[in-house]
Backbone as JSON Lines, residues from 0, in Angstrom:
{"i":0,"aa":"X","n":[0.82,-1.2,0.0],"ca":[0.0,0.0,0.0],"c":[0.86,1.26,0.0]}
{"i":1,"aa":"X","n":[2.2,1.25,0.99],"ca":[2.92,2.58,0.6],"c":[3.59,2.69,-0.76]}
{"i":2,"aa":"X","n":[3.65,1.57,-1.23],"ca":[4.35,1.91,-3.01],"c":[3.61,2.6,-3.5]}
{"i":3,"aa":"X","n":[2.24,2.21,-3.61],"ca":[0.95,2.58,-4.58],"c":[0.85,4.25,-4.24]}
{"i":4,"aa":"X","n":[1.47,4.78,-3.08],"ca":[1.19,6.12,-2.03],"c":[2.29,6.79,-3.01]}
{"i":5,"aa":"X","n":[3.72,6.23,-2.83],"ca":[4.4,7.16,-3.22],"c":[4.64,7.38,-4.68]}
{"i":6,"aa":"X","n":[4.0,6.32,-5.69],"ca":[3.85,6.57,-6.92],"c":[2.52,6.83,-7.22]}
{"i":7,"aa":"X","n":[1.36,7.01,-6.23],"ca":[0.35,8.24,-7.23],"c":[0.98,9.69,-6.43]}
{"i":8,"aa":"X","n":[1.81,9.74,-5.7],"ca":[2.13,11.15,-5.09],"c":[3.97,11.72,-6.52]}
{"i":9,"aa":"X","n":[4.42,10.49,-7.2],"ca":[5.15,10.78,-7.96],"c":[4.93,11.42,-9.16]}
{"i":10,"aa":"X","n":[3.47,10.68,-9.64],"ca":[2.45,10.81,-10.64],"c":[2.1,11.83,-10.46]}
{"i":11,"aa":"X","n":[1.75,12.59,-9.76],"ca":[0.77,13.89,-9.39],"c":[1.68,14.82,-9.72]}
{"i":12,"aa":"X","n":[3.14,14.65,-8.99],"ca":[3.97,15.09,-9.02],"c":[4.86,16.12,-10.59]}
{"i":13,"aa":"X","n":[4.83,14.85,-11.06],"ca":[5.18,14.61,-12.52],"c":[4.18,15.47,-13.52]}
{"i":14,"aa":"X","n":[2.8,14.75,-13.24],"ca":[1.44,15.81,-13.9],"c":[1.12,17.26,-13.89]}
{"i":15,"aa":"X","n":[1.88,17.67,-12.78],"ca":[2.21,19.28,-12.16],"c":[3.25,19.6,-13.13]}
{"i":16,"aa":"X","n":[4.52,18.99,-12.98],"ca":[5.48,19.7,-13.09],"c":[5.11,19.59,-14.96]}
{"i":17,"aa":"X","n":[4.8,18.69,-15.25],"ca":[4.46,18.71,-17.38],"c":[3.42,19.56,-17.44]}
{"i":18,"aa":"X","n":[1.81,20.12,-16.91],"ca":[0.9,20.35,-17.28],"c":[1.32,21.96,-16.57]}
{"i":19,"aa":"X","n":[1.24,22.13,-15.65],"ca":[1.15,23.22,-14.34],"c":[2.0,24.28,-14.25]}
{"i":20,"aa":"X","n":[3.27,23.76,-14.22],"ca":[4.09,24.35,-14.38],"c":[4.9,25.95,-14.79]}
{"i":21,"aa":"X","n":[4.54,25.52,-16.4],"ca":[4.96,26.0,-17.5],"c":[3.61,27.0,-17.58]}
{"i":22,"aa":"X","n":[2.99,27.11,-17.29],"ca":[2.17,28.16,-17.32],"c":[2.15,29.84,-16.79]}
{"i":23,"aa":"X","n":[1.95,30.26,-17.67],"ca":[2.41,31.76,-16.69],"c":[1.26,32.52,-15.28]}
{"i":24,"aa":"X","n":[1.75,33.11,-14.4],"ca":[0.92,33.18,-13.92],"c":[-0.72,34.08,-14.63]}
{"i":25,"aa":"X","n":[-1.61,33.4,-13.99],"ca":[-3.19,34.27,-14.44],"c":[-3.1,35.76,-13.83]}
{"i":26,"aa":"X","n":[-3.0,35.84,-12.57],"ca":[-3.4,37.03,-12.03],"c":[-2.29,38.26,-12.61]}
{"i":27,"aa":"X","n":[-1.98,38.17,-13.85],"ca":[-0.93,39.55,-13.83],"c":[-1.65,41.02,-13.73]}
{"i":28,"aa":"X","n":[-1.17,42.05,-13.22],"ca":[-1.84,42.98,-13.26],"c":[-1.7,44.0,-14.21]}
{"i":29,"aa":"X","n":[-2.7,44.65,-14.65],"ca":[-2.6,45.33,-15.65],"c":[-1.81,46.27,-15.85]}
{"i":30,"aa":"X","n":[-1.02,46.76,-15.25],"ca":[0.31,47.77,-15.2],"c":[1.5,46.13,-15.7]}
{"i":31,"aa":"X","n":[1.68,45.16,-15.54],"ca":[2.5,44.4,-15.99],"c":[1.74,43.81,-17.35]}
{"i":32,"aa":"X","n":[1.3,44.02,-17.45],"ca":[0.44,43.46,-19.17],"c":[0.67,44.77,-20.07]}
{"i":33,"aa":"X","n":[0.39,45.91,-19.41],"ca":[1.24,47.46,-20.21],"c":[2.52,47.59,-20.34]}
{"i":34,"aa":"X","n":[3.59,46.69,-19.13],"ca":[4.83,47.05,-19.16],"c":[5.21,46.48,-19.99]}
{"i":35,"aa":"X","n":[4.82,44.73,-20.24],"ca":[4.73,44.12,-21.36],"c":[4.73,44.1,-22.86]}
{"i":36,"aa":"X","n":[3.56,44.51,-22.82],"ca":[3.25,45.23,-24.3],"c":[4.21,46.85,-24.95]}
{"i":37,"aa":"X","n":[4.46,47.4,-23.63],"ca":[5.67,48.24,-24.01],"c":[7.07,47.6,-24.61]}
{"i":38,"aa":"X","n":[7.48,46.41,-24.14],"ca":[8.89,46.05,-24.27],"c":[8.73,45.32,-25.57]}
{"i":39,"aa":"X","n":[7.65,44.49,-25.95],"ca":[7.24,44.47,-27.36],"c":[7.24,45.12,-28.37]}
{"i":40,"aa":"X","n":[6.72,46.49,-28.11],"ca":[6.43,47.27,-29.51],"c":[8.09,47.76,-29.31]}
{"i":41,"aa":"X","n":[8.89,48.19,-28.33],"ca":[10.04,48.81,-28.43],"c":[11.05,47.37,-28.86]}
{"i":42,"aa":"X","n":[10.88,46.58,-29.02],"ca":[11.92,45.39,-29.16],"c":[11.48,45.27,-30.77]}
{"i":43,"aa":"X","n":[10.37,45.36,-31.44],"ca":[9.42,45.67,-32.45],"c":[10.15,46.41,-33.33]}
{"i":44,"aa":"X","n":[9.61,47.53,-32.79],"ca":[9.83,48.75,-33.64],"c":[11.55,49.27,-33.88]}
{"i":45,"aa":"X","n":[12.52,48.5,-32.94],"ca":[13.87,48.72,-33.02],"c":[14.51,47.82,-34.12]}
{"i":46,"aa":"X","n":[13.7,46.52,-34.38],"ca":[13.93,45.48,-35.37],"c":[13.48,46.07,-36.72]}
{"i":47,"aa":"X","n":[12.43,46.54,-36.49],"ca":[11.53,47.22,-38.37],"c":[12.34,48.4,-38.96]}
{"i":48,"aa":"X","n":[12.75,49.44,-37.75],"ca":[14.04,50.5,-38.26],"c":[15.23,50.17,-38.95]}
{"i":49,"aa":"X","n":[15.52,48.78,-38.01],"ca":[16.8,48.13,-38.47],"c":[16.36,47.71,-40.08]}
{"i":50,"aa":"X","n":[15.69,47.07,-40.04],"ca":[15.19,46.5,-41.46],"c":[15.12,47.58,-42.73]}
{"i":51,"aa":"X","n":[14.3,48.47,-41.96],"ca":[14.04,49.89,-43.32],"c":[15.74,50.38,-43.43]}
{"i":52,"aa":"X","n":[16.53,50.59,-42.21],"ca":[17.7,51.22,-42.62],"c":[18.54,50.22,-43.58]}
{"i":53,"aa":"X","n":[18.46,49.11,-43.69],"ca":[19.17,48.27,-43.61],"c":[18.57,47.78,-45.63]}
{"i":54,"aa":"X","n":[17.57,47.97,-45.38],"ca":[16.82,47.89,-47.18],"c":[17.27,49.13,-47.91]}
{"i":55,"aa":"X","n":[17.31,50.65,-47.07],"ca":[17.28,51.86,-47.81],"c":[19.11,51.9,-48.0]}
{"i":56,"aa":"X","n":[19.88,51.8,-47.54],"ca":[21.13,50.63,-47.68],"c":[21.58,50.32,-49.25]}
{"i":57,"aa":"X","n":[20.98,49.16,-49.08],"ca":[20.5,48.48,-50.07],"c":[19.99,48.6,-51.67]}
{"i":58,"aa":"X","n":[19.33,50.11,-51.27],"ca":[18.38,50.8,-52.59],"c":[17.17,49.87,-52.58]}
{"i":59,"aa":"X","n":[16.87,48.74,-51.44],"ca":[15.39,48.06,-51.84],"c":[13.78,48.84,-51.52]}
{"i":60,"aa":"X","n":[14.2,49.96,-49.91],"ca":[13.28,50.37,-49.37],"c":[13.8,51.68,-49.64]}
{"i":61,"aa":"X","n":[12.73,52.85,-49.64],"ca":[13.0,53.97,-49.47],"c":[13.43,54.47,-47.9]}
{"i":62,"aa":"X","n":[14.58,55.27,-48.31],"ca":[15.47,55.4,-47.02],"c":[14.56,56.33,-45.69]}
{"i":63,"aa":"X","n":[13.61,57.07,-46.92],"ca":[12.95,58.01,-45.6],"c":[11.75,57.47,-44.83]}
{"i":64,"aa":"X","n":[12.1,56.42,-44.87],"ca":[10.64,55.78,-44.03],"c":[10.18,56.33,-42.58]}
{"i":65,"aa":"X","n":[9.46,56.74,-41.78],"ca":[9.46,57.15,-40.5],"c":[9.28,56.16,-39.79]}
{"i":66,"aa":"X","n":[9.09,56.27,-38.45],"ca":[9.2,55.3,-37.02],"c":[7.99,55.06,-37.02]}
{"i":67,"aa":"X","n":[6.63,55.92,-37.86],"ca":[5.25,55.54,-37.63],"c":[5.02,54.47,-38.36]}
{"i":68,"aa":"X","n":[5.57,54.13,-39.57],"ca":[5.94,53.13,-40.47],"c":[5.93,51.66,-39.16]}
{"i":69,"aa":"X","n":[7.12,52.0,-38.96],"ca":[7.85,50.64,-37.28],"c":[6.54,50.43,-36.91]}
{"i":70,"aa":"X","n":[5.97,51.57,-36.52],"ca":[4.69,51.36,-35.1],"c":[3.98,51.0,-35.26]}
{"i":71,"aa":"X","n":[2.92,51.07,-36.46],"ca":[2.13,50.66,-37.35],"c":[2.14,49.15,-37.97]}
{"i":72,"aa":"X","n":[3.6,48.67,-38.3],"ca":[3.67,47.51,-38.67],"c":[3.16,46.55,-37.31]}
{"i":73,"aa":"X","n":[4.27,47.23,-36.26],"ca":[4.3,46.03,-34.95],"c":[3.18,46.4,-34.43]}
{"i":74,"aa":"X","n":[2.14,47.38,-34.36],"ca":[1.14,47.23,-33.88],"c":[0.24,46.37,-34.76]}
{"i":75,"aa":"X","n":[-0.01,46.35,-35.7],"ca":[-0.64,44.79,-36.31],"c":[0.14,43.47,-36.38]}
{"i":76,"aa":"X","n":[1.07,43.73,-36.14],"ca":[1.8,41.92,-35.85],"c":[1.57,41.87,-34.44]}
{"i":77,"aa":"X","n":[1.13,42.19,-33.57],"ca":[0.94,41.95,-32.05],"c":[-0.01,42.28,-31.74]}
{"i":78,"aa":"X","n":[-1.19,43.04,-32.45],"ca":[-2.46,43.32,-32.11],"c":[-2.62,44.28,-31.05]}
{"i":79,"aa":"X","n":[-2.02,44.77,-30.81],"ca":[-2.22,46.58,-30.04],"c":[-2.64,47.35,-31.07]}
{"i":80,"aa":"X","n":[-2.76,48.33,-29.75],"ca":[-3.39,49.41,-29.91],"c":[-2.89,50.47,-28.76]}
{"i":81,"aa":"X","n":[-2.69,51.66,-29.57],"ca":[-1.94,52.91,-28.35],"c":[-3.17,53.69,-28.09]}
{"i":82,"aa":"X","n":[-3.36,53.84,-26.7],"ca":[-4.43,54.69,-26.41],"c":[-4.23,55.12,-24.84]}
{"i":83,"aa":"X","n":[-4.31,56.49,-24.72],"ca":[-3.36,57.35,-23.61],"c":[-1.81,56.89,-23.41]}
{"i":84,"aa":"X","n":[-1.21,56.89,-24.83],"ca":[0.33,56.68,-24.47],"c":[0.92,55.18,-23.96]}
{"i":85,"aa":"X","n":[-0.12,54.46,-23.69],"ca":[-0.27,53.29,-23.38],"c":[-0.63,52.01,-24.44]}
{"i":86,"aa":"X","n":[0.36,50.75,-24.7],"ca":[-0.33,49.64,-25.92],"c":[-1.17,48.6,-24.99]}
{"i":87,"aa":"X","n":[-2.54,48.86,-25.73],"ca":[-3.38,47.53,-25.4],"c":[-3.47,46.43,-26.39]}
{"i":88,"aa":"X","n":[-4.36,45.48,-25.62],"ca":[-4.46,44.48,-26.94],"c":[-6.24,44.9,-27.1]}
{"i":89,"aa":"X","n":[-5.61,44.63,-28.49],"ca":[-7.3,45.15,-29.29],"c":[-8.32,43.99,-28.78]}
């Protein structure tokens, strides 16, 4: 009877650590779901500059592209939206 104990308590164990785990927490608060979505569009929009500078370079993209260009792209690849200075998700 203690085998059967310590292998459904290994099992349980095991089922936590594969299923449970790896999950992020639920309760984040909405100032960390903004801080979030900030480090996105700026990790974003520092990659799409790179790209336009890096095409206009090149002669593929026109060199004068603006940063609203960046913002615009990564706000539809991530589904924000800026509203009071702040990115939500749409």
């Amino acid at each position: 009877m203690g085998k059967l104990a310590v292998v459904a308590i290994l099992l349980g164990l095991a089922y936590w650590y594969w299923f449970g785990s790896h999950d992020p927490p639920a309760g984040r608060s909405e100032a960390e779901r903004l801080q979030e979505n900030a480090e996105i569009m700026q990790r974003c929009m520092i990659h799409e500059r790179r790209m336009q500078s890096a095409g206009g370079i090149a002669g593929v993209v026109d060199a004068g592209s603006s940063g609203e260009d960046a913002e615009s792209l990564c706000a539809d690849e991530y589904h924000l939206e800026k509203r009071d200075g702040q990115w939500y998700a749409k």
